[in-house]
C-alpha positions in Angstrom: -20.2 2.1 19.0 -22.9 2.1 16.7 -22.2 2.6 12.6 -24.9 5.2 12.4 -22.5 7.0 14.9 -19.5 7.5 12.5 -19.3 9.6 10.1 -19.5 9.4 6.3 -16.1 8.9 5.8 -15.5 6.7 8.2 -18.2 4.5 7.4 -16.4 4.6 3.9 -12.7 3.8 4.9 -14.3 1.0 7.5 -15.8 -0.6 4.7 -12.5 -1.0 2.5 -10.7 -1.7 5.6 -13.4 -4.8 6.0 -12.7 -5.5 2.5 -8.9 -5.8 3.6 -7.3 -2.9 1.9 -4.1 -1.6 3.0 -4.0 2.5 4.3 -2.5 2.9 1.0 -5.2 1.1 -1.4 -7.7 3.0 0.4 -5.9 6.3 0.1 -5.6 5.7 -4.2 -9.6 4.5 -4.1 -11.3 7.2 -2.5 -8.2 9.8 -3.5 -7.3 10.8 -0.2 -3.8 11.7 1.2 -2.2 8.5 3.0 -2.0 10.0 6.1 -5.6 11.1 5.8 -6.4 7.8 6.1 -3.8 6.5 8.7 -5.9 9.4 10.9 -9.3 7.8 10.3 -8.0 4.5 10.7 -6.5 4.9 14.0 -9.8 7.0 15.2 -12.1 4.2 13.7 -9.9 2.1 16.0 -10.2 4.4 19.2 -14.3 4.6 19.0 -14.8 1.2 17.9 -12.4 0.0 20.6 -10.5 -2.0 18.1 -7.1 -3.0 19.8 -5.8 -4.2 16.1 -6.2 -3.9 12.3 -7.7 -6.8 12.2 -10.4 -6.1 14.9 -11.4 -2.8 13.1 -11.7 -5.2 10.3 -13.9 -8.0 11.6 -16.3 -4.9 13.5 -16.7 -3.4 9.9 -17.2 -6.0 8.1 -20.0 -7.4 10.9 -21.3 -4.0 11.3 -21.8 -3.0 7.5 -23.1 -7.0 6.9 -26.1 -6.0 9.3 -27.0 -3.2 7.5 -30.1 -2.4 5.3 -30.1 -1.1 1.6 -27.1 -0.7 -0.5 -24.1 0.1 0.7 -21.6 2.8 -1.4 -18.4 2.4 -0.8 -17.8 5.5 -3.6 -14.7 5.5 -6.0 -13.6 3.3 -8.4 -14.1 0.2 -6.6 -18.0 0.2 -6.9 -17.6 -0.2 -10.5 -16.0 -3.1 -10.6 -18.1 -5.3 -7.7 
């Protein structure tokens, strides 16, 4: 699985889930419902093949390290990095 291959939104909850965010944290940062997230989660898990948290974790965090240009994460968090 490629990142150009996920969507938006996934690209944005992969990146706080890198970060090491809890479901929650990243529900109140991009102001989604919890279960919202849970839902992208465990798809980001199924296409990236991620057997754990902490694989989807380590993939993001590789995957959106070998990116180009700036990354937005959106939300509140961007102002404070």
């Amino acid at each position: 699985m490629e990142w150009s291959e996920l969507t938006q939104r996934e690209q944005q909850i992969a990146r706080y889930v890198a970060r090491g965010l809890t479901n929650k944290e990243v529900a109140e940062e991009i102001l989604l419902n919890l279960r919202a997230v849970m839902f992208h989660v465990y798809r980001l898990m199924e296409k990236t093949g991620s057997k754990s948290r902490d694989e989807l974790r380590l993939w993001g965090a590789a995957q959106d390290s070998n990116r180009i240009g700036p990354t937005s994460t959106g939300g509140k968090a961007e102002l404070e990095d």
